[in-house]
Every structure is written in structure tokens, then in C-alpha cells.
N, C-alpha and C positions, 0 to 999 in steps of 0.2 A: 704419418704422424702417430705417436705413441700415447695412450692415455694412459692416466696414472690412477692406479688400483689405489682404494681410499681405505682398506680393508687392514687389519693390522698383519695379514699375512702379505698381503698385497705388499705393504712397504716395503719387509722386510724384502723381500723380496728384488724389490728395485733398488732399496738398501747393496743386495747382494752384487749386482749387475753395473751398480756405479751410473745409472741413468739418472736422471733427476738432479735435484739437488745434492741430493744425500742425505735432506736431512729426516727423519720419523716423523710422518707430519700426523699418524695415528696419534703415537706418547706424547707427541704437542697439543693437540688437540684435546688430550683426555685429561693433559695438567692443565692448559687455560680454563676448561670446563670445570674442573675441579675447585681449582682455585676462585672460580666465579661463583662455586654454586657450596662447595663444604661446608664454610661455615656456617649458612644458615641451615643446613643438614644437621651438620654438630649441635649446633644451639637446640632445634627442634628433639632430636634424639634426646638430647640431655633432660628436658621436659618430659620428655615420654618416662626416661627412666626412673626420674621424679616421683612421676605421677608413679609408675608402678611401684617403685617402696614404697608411698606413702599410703598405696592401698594396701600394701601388706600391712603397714603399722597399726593401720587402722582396725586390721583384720586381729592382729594380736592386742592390741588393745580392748575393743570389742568382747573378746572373749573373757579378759581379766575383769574388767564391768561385771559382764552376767556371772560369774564366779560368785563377785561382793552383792549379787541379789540371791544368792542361792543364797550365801549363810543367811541375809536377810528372810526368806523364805523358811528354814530350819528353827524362825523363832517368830513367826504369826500363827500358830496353832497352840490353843494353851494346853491340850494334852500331851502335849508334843516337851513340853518345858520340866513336866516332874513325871518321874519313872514311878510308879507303883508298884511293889512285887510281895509277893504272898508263899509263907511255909509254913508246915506242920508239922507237930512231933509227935506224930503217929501216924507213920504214913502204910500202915500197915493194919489199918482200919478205915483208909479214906486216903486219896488222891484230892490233886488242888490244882485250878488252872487260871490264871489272870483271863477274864473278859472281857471285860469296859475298866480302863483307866479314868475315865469319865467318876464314871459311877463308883468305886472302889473309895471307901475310907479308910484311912490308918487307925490301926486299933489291934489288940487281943479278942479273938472271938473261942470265947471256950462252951464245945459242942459235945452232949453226950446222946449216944444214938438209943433211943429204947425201944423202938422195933424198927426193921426193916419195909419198905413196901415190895408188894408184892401180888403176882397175877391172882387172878382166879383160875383154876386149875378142876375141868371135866371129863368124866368117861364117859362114853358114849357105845353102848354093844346093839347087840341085835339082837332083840329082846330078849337082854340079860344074858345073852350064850357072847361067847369071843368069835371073831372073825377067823375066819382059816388063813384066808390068802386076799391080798389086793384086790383079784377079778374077779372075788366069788362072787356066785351068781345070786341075787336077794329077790326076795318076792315083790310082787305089789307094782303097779304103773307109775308112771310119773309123780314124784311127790313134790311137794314144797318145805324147806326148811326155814325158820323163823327164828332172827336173831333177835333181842333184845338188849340194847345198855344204854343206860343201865336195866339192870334186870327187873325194874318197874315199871319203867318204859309204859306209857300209854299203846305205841304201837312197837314192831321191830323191822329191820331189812330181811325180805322177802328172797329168796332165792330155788330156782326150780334147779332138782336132780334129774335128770335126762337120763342117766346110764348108772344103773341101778348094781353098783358095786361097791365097795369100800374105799376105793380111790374114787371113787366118780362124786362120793358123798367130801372125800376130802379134798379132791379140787373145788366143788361148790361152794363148800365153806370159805376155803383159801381165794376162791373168788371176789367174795364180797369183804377182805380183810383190810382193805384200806379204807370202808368204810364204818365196820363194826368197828376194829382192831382184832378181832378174835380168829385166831388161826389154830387150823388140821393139821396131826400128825398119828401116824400109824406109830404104837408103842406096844413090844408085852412086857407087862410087868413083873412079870414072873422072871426065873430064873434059869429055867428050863423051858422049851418044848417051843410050837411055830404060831401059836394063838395069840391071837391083837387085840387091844380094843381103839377106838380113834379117841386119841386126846385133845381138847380144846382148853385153849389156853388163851386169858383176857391181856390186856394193857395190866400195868402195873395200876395203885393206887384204888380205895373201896368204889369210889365214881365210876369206875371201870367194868362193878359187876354185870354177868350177863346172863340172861337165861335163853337154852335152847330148846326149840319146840319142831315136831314135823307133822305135816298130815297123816303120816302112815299109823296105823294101829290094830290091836287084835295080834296076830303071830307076827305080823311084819313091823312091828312098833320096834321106833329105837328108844333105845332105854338109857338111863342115867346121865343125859345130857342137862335136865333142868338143874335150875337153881338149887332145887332141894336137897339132888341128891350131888350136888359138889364132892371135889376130895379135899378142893381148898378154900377158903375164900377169899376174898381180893382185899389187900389193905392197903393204909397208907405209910410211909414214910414218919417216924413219931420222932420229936426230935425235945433236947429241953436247949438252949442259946443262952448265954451267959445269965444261968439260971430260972432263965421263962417258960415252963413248962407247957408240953401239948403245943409244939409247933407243927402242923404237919404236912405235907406234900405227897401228891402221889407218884413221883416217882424218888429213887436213889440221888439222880445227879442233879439237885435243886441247883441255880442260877441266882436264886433272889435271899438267900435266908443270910450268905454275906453277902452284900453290896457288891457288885461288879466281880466275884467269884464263884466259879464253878465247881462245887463240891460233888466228888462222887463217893458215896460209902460203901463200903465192904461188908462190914460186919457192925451187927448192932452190941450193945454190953452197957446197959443203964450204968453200971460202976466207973464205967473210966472216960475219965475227959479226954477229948481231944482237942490241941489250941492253935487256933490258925490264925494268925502273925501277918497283918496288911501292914508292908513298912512302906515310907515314900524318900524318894533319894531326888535331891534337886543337882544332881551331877550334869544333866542333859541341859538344864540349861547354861553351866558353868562352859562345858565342852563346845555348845552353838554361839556363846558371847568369844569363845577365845576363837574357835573358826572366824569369828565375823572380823577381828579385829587382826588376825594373819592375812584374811582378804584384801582388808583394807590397805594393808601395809604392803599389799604385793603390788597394788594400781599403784600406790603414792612411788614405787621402785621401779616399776615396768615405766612410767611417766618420763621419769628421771632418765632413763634408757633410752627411750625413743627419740625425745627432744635433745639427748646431750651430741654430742660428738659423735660425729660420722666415722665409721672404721672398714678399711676395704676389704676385710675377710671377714666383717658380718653385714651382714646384708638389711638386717633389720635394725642394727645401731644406729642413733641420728636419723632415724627414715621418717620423722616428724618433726624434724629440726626447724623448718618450714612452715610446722603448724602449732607453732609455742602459742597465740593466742586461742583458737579453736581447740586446743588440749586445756589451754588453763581454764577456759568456759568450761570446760564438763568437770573439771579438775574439782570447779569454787562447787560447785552441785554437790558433788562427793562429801566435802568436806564440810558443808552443811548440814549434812545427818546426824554428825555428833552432837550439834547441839539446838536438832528437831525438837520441837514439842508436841512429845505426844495427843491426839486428842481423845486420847483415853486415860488421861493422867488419873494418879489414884494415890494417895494419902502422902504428897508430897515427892511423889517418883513419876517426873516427865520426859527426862531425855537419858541418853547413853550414861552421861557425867554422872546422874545420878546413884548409876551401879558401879561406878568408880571407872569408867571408860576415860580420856584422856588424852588430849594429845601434848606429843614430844617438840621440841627444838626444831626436830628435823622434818616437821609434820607428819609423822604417822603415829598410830595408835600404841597406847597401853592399857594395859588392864589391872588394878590396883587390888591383889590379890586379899590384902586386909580389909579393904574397905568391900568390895564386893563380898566377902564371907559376913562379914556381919549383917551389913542389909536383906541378905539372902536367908541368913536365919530367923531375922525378927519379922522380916516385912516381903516375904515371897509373895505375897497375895496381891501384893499393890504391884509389885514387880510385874505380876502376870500380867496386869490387869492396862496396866500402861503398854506392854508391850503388844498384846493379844485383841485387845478389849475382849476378853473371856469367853472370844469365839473359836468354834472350828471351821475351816473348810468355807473364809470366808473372801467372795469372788472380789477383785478389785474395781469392779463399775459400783460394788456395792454404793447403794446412798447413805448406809447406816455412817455411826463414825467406829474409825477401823486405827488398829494398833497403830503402833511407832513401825513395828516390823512391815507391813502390810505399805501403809503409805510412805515407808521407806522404796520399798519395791517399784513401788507407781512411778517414784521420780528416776528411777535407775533406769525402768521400761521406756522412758524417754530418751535414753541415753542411748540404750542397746536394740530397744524393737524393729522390729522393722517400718518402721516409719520413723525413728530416731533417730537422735543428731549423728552418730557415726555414720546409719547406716545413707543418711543425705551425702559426708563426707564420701563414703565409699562409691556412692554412684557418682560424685560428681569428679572422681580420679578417675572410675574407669572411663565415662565417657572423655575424660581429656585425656589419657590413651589411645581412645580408640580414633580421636579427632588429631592426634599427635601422629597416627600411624598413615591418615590420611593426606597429612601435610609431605609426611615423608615422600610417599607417594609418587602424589604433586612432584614436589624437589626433585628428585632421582628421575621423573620424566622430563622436567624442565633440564638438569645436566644434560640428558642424554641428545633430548632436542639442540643445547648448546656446543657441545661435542660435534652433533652431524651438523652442524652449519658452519664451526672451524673447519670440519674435512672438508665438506663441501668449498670454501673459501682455499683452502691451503692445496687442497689440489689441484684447483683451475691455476694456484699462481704456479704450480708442481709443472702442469701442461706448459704452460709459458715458458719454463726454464728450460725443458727437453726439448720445445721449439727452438730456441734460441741458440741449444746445443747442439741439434740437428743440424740448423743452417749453417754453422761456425763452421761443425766437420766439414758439411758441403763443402763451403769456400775452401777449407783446408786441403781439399782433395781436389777440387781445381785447380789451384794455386801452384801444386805440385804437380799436377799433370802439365801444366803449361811450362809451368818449368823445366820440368822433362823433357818437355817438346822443342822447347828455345835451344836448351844445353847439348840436344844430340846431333 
């Protein structure tokens, strides 16, 4: 008896040999199985492939949201809304640097310098002779040197000389320099020849004066480091400010004398003004309202894209065709901003509209460049003040009440956060892929299960046929034997 291989080579096989029926009971088996189990293959696939565009859509969606929070975000800081910038025409008597935009008013500020500030400035020898050399060797044990400043000082910082040289006195000094101010250096003043004496030199500004004292005295005294006998003394910075005479600072690079500018001076000359120019330019916020409203107008486009018509060589066309109400929900959100009211409204300026924002036919944004130029001239202040509420750096749990811009943002963070509506959408595609991929699974084992139970069935009737065929020859071959046998 012959069995019949169930195997797709197998068939073939018996295919070859003419046993059996003849017919491919593998390719039978694997179309019934097919045909029982594909289309609910096909359908499940189709879902999966679903779900994975629409998690894409959702992912380029997503990101056009957070875009229209960033412009939103480029306009809740009120520093951030007017530029402040500062020049002078004389920059060859003084340097200018913007500092605080905060703190900066517009205006002329005309500055004439009448003195300089400037250290105190001491020699310091060995009793009265010049120093040779760095390691020369000086008299006397251990001393102590005594700073003073200012140089009335009830008391001064104390510092011991250990190593009894000229450097050893100029590091001890330079020691304690971050806490006098008052720093050593080896200088000859002379023009000629290798004899030093050590210079000390104060902070800028008269508060700064200092006086130097040491234990040593008699032949090992240092000499000409007090107060008295200075080469300079210590001043301030003397200034007159749109004619206010006797302004003064102890150093050159004052901070405070303009508002939120840094002035450094060069050179003093009572005779000549110098005029430093704080101008304020409302461009930035002009630049963050048109960003806000290109943003806006890229969601209302990208929207239009995802939900329209499906197309097979983009992949992300139509990939939310599926989710026209779940898009139009974050859609109606969006389009509610335009005409938020501020809780920080200010002399009649509460929402977008106000600054001439606007929507079209087609629902997306414009910006009404006439009407915004005018309110922006007369009434920036209320502008700010509605958008910012006239904070900086202010956090969104804030309890205070917070711009247009700011609780613009809050509602958008609902959209895009990670706890937000997308990002609910997005987990809840992947996980119906990942349960889509499950199902497939399932299916594709259920076929194959289907499949070996047609083989299994179509070969035992495979076995039946060869039996059948078997016996037939038998008889066939008796039949003719006998007959042979009769006939001879």
C-alpha cells in the first residue's frame, strides 16, 4: 500500500509518477484555506494599516499645534514685545551696551565727563632705597602688613610676610586682593637701570582709598606705602547728565546713570557732550503677531490635508479622513483663540481682533496691516498689557491672571501635551495596531490550522484512490494472466 506525501513536494511528486489521483491536493488545500480565512486577513490588515496612517497624521498634526504654541509663547513676555537699542555720537570718548530692556527708557541723554575715576596709586621701597632684584634678601623676621580701606578704616586685613623678599611681600599683598581690592607689582620708574620699587594700586573710585602699614621699622622699615605719602589718590568718576551737575560713581563703566545702559568712558573733557540715544522699536511684536498668524493658517491647511482625499503615493494624504470629528474638536479649540478674551485686558484691547487679527472665508487668519499700525502707535501699552499682563517668565500653573498669549498656550498644552487630546489619539492607534497585529497572528495560524486539516482530509481520500488503483491493476493483471493461460 502507498501513502501519500501531504507535503507540497511530496505532491508534486506523485503529481510526477501518475499515482494518486492526480490531483495537487497541497494548491487545493492552501486555496480552500485561503479562501476561508483571507478575507478576514484582508479586513484586519486594512485596520491595521488604518490605524498606522492615522498615527502618522496625528504625529504631523501634533507637531503643527506645538508650532501655533510657540508663536503663542514669542508673545507672553512683555520684554520680549519692544526692542530697545541705544547709540552715541561720540563713541570715541565712551562705549554703550544695552542691559536690561526692562529697565531702559527712551530718551536723549546728554553726558559731559569732568573727571575721570581713578585708583589710588603707592610706592612702596625699602627704607626709601629701590629694590635690586625680586629674591633680594631684606632684614628683620617675620612681619605683618596692614591694609586699610578705606584708609580710615577703624581697623585693616592683616596679613603675615613669611619670606622676607620683594616678591614674597608682593605675593602677600596679592594675597589678600580679593578682599582689600589692593594689588602688588614690581615697577622701575625710571628709565634706565634694574632698581624697583613695589607699586600698590587701589579699586577705582575716592571710597576705595587705602593706607599701607607693616610692623618692620628702624633700617628694615618699608617706606612710602601710607596714605601720606601716595603718588595718586583715588577718585570718583564726576559726571554732569542732561545738565545735573556732580553726578558721581566710583568707577568708568556706570550701569545706573542711564537706565538699563552700560556706559564705559574713555576720556573725560568738561567741554563736550556726549548724547546717548535709547530708541524703542515695536517691530518684534509686529514680526511674533505675523509668525502667530502664518502658524495658524499652516494647522487650518495641514487640517484640510489630512481629512481630504486619500492619495496612494502620499501616504499622509487623507490619513484622518476617518477622524473629521476628533480633528474638528481640536479644530473648534484653535479657532477659539481669535476671539479669547484676554484676562488682562487693558484700555479697550481684549482679544486678537483688537490688533486687527481676523478671520477670512476660508477660515484662516489675517492681519490688517492699517489697523494694526495705528493701535500699535497710540496704545502699545495696553497691547502689552492684554497680551503679557506686564510679566516676564510667567509659569503656567501660575494663580495670578496671565496674558492672552500665556492662556493661549494652556489651551494648546491640552491639545499637544503629553497627556493631551492627540496624544490620547495616538496611543489609542498604536495600541489598535498592536492588537490588529495580534489578530493577524490569530488568523494566519487559524489558516494554517485550516490548510493541515484539508491535507490531512484530502490525503486519506488520496490513500483511497491508490488503493482503488492498486486493486484495479491487480485484477488487471490477473485477468490477463488467465487469459494467457486459457489462450495457450
Amino acid at each position: 500500500m502507498t501513502d501519500v506525501n501531504t507535503n507540497n513536494v511530496g505532491t508534486k511528486i506523485t503529481q510526477a509518477l501518475k499515482t494518486g489521483s492526480g490531483v495537487d491536493i497541497y494548491d487545493l488545500a492552501t486555496t480552500l484555506a485561503e479562501a476561508e480565512s483571507l478575507p478576514k486577513i484582508n479586513t484586519v490588515t486594512a485596520k491595521k494599516e488604518e490605524s498606522k496612517t492615522s498615527l502618522s497624521g496625528y504625529g504631523v498634526l501634533k507637531a503643527s499645534v506645538a508650532s501655533l504654541k510657540t508663536s503663542f509663547d514669542a508673545l507672553k513676555d512683555r520684554d520680549t514685545l519692544l526692542n530697545k537699542s541705544v547709540t552715541l555720537d561720540r563713541d570715541d570718548r565712551a562705549a554703550v551696551e544695552m542691559v536690561s530692556q526692562t529697565a531702559a527708557k527712551a530718551g536723549t541723554y546728554a553726558v559731559k565727563v569732568i573727571s575721570m575715576a581713578r585708583p589710588q596709586l603707592s610706592e612702596v621701597k625699602d627704607n626709601n632705597t629701590s629694590f635690586t632684584s625680586l629674591d633680594q634678601s631684606l632684614a628683620g623676621s617675620n612681619f605683618t602688613i596692614t591694609i586699610k580701606v578705606p584708609r580710615n578704616a577703624a581697623s585693616g586685613t592683616d596679613v603675615v610676610v613669611s619670606t622676607h623678599t620683594p616678591q614674597g611681600i608682593i605675593d602677600a599683598v596679592n594675597s589678600i586682593t580679593s578682599t582689600t581690592g589692593v594689588s602688588a607689582r614690581a615697577l622701575n620708574p625710571a628709565s634706565t637701570g634694574t632698581t624697583f620699587s613695589i607699586f600698590l594700586e587701589g579699586k577705582t573710585g575716592a571710597a576705595n582709598s587705602f593706607d599701607f602699614a607693616s610692623t618692620l621699622s628702624g633700617a628694615s622699615e618699608l617706606t612710602g606705602g601710607a596714605w601720606g605719602s601716595k603718588e595718586r589718590s583715588a577718585t570718583d568718576l564726576r559726571l554732569t547728565l542732561n545738565e545735573r551737575e556732580n553726578i558721581y560713581r566710583q568707577t568708568n563703566s556706570p550701569s545706573d546713570v542711564i537706565p538699563g545702559v552700560l556706559t564705559t568712558f574713555v576720556r573725560n573733557g568738561s567741554g563736550t557732550t556726549i548724547n546717548f540715544v535709547v530708541n524703542e522699536d515695536t517691530s518684534a511684536l509686529e514680526t511674533s503677531v505675523n509668525s502667530l498668524v502664518d502658524s495658524y493658517n499652516q494647522v487650518i491647511t495641514l487640517t484640510d490635508y489630512l481629512t481630504g482625499d486619500k492619495d496612494e503615493d502620499d501616504e499622509v494624504a487623507g490619513s484622518l479622513s476617518s477622524e473629521k470629528n476628533a480633528v474638528n474638536l481640536i479644530l473648534n479649540q484653535i479657532r477659539g483663540l481669535v476671539g479669547k478674551t484676554s484676562t488682562t485686558a487693558s484700555g479697550g484691547f481684549s482679544t486678537l481682533r483688537d490688533i486687527g487679527v481676523s478671520s477670512q472665508m476660508d477660515g484662516k487668519l489675517k492681519l490688517n496691516a492699517t489697523r494694526y499700525a495705528a493701535v500699535v502707535t497710540t496704545n502699545f501699552s495696553d497691547i502689552r498689557t492684554m497680551l503679557t499682563a506686564d510679566t516676564n517668565d510667567q509659569i503656567a500653573s501660575s494663580s495670578a491672571n496671565k496674558g492672552l498669549a500665556l492662556d493661549s498656550m494652556n489651551i494648546l498644552d491640552t491639545i499637544v501635551s503629553d497627556t493631551g487630546s492627540i496624544k490620547t489619539k495616538e496611543t489609542n492607534a498604536a495600541a489598535d495596531v498592536t492588537r490588529y497585529e495580534e489578530d493577524l497572528a490569530e488568523l494566519q495560524e487559524k489558516l494554517e490550522s485550516i490548510k493541515a486539516r484539508y491535507l490531512k482530509q484530502f490525503a486519506a481520500m488520496e490513500t483511497l484512490v491508490q488503493r482503488s488503483k492498486n486493486t484495479g491493476e491487480y485484477l488487471t493483471g490477473q485477468f490477463k494472466a488467465m487469459e494467457n493461460m486459457y489462450s495457450s
